[in-house]
N, C-alpha and C positions, 0 to 999 in steps of 0.2 A: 690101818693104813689110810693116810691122806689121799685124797681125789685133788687132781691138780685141775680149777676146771678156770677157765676164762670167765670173767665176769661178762655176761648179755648184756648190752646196752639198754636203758630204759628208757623209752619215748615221755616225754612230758609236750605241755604247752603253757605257757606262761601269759599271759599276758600284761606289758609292762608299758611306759614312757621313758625313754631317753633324750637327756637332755643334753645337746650336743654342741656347745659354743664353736662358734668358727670353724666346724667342720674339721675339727683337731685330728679325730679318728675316725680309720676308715671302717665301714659294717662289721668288714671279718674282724677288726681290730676290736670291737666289742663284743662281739659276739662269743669272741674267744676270749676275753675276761668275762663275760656275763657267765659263761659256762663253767669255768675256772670258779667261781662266785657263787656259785646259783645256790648255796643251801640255805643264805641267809632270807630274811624276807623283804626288808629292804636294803639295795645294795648301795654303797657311799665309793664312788670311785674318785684319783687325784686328777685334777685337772677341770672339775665341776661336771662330772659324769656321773650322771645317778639311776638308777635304776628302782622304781619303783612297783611294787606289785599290787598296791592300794592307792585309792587316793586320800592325799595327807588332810588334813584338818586344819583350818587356819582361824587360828584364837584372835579375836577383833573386841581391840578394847578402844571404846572411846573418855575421849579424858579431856578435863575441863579448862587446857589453858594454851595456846599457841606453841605450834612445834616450831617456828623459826619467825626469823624479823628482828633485827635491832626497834622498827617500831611498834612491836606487838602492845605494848601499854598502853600504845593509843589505836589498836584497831577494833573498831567493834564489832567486827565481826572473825572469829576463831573457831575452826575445827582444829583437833587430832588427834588421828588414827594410830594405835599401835597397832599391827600386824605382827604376827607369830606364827612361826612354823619351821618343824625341823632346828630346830638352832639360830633359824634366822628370825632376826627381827627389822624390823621397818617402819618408820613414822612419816605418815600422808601429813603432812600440815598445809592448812589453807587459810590464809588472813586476808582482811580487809577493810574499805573503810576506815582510812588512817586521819583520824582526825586532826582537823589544823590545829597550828598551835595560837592562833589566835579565834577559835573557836569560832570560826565562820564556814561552813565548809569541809571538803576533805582534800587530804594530800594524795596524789600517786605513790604508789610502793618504788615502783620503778618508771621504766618507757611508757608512760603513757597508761598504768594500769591500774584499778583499784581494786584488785581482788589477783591474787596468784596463788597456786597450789605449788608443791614442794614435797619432795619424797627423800629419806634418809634411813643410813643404815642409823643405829641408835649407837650413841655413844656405850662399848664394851665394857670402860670404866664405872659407869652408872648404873647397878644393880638393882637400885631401889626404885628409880623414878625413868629407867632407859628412855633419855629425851636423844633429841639428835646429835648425831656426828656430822657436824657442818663442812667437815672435810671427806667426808661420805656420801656424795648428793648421789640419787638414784635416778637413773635414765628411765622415762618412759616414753609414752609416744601421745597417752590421750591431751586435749588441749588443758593451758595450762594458767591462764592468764584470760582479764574480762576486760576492757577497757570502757563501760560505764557505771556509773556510782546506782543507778538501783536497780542491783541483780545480785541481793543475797539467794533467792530461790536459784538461778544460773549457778554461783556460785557451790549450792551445795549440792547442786547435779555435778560440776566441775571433781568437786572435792571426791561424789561418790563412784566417778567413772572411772577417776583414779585409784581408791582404794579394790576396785571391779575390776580391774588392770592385774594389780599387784597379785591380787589375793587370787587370778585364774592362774599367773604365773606360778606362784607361792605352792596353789595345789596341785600343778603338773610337777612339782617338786625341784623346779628352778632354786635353787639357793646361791645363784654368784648373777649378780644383775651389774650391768655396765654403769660406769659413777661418771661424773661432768669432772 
């Protein structure tokens, strides 16, 4: 004969990060999906809700040629970043030092600048070389722009605050970053 018995509830403790854009859902409203969820080990919710029980690992690859600028062939100065993690990817680009074209000198990129940092989702079409998604720009917040010509050192303090930026987000397992 079968014993009909109630299952006992089992205490656990988890400890996790939730990432919670615009305060979309309320506590119980995750709490009661995270429980609903909870056998995986990291959890993937819609709406950029994730729940992580680790923290992720972010693959940093540096690469030899400017991630954005229609005048990247004349800057002489180029970082960029691939950033990786979880499914997401991202390219810090930082150019500068746009050389005139009558070879006296340097141009500004834009207002007033000679060195600008740039963040993008990577083009999804591009598997082999994932360069940027120029219709993809990534919001940050660190500074982004140098307005004088000798501050390649500033510059690559600039470029690596940004990719310092991304990659603390990246690990708290942020994967939907606001675009310009």
């Amino acid at each position: 004969m079968k014993q009909n018995k109630e299952k006992e509830p089992v205490q656990f403790h988890i400890d996790f990060i939730c990432y919670n854009p615009d305060n979309k859902y309320s506590i119980e409203d995750i709490t009661n999906i995270f429980v609903k969820r909870a056998e995986g080990k990291n959890i993937y919710l819609g709406g950029g809700v994730s729940f992580f029980k680790e923290q992720i690992d972010v693959k940093r690859t540096e690469r030899g040629w400017a991630g954005h600028s229609f005048l990247a062939n004349r800057c002489r100065f180029r970082r960029n970043t691939l950033l990786e993690a979880n499914g997401v990817s991202i390219v810090v680009s930082t150019v500068g030092l746009v050389e005139s074209t009558d070879g006296k000198g340097f141009e500004t990129i834009g207002d007033d600048r000679f060195f600008e940092t740039r963040a993008f989702y990577t083009d999804e079409k591009d598997k082999r070389w994932m360069d940027s998604n120029f219709n993809l720009e990534v919001k940050f917040e660190s500074p982004w722009q140098i307005s004088v010509v000798d501050a390649d050192d500033q510059a690559n303090d600039m470029h690596e605050t940004v990719v310092g930026e991304i990659t603390g987000l990246l690990k708290k397992g942020i994967s939907k970053f606001k675009t310009k």
